[in-house]
C-alpha positions as CSV (number, residue, x, y, z in Angstrom):
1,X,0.0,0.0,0.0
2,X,1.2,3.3,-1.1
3,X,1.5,5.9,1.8
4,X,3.1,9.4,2.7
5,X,5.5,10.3,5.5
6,X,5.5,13.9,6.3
7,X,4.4,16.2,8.7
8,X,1.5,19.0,8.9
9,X,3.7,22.0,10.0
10,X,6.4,20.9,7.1
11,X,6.9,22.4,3.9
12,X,5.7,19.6,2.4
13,X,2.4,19.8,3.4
14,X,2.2,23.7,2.9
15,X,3.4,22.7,-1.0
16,X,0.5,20.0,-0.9
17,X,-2.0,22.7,0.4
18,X,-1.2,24.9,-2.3
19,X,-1.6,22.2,-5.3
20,X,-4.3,20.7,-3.9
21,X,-6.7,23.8,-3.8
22,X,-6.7,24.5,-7.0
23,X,-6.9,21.5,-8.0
24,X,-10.2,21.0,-5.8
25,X,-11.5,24.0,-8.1
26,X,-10.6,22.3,-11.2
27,X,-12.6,19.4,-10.4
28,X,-15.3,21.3,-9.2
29,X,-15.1,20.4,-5.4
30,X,-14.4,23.7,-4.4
31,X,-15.1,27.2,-4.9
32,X,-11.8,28.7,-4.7
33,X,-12.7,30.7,-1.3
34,X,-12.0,30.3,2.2
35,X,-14.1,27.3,2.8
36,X,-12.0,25.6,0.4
37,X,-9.5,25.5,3.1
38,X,-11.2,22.8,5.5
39,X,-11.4,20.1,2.6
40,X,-7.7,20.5,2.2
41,X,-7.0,20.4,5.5
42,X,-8.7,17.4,6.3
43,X,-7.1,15.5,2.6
44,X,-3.5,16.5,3.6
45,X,-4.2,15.5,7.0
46,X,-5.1,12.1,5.8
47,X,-1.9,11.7,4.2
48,X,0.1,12.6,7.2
49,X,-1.9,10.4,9.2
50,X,-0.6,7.8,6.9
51,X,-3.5,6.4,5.0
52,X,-3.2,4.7,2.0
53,X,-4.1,6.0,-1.7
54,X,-7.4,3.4,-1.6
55,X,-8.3,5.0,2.2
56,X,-7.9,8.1,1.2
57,X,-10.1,8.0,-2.2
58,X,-12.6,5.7,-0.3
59,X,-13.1,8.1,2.1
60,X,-13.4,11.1,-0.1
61,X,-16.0,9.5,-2.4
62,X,-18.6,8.0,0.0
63,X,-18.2,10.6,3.2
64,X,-16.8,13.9,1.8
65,X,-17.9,13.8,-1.7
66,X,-21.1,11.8,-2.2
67,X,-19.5,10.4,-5.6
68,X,-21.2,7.3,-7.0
69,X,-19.4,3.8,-6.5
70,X,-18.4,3.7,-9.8
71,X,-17.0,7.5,-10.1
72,X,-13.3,7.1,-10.7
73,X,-12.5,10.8,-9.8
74,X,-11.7,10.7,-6.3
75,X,-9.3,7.6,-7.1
76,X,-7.5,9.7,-9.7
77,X,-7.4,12.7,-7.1
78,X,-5.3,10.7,-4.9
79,X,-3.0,9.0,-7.5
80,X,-2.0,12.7,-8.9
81,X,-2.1,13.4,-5.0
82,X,0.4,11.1,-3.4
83,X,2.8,11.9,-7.4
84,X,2.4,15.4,-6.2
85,X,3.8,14.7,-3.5
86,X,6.8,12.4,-4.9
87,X,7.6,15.3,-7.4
88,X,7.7,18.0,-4.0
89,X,9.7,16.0,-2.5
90,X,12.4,15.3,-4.9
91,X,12.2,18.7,-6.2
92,X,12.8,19.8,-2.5
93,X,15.1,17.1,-1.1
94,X,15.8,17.2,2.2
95,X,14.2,20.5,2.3
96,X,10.9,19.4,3.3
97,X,11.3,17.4,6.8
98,X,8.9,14.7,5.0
99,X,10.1,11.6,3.2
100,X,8.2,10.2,-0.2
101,X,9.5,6.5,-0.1
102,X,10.2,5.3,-4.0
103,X,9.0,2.3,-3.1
104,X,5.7,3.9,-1.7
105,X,5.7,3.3,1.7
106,X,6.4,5.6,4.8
107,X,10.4,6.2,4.3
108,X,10.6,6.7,8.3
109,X,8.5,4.1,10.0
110,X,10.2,4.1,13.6
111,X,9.6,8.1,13.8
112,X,5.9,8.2,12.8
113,X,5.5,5.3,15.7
114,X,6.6,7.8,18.2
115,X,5.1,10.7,17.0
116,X,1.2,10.6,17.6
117,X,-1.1,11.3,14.7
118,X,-2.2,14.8,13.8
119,X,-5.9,15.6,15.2
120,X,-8.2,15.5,11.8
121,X,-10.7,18.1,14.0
122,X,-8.5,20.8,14.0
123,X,-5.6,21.1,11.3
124,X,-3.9,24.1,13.1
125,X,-2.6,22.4,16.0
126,X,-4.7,23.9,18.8
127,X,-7.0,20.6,20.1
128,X,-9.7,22.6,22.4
129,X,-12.2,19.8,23.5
């Protein structure tokens, strides 16, 4: 299973952010306003969170998206998604503070175990409850 390993403060996720949103708007997802902002929150957060490519389109079809079963956009999302991310990362080497494996799976397993997963209910950081 293909994964990411990066973190949500890192560059690399501020580069996903910014490809992602428009990308949203091309696909007709989002508006290209503010609100924008939550859905691409909550998709890079699934990444850092490690979830696979099939997770991560499952998830936005049924529950975010209300695509049909047979709707191969949110698949195709997440494939240019996670080679977004590949490309960032090699473009940015060492730069970024994330890791793309090549072979597709989380470059820095031992670190992610001791690092706890990012809240998905509130992308800044700041976990009020």
């Amino acid at each position: 299973m293909s994964t990411l390993d990066f973190q949500i403060e890192s560059p690399l996720a501020q580069a996903l952010s910014a490809v992602v949103q428009p990308k949203l708007v091309e696909l007709g997802w989002g508006t290209g306003g503010d609100d924008d902002g939550s859905l691409t929150e909550y998709i890079i957060l699934m990444a850092v969170n490690g979830k696979p490519q099939d997770q991560i389109a499952a998830e936005l079809s049924a529950d975010l998206l209300s695509l049909s079963p047979d709707d191969p956009t949110a698949r195709d999302f997440v494939q240019w998604l996670f080679q977004q991310a590949q490309e960032l990362s090699k473009t940015h080497s060492g730069q970024l503070g994330g890791e793309v494996s090549g072979d597709g799976t989380a470059a820095q397993e031992q670190q992610a175990s001791e690092v706890p997963d990012a809240e998905m209910g509130d992308a800044s950081g700041d976990v009020n409850m």
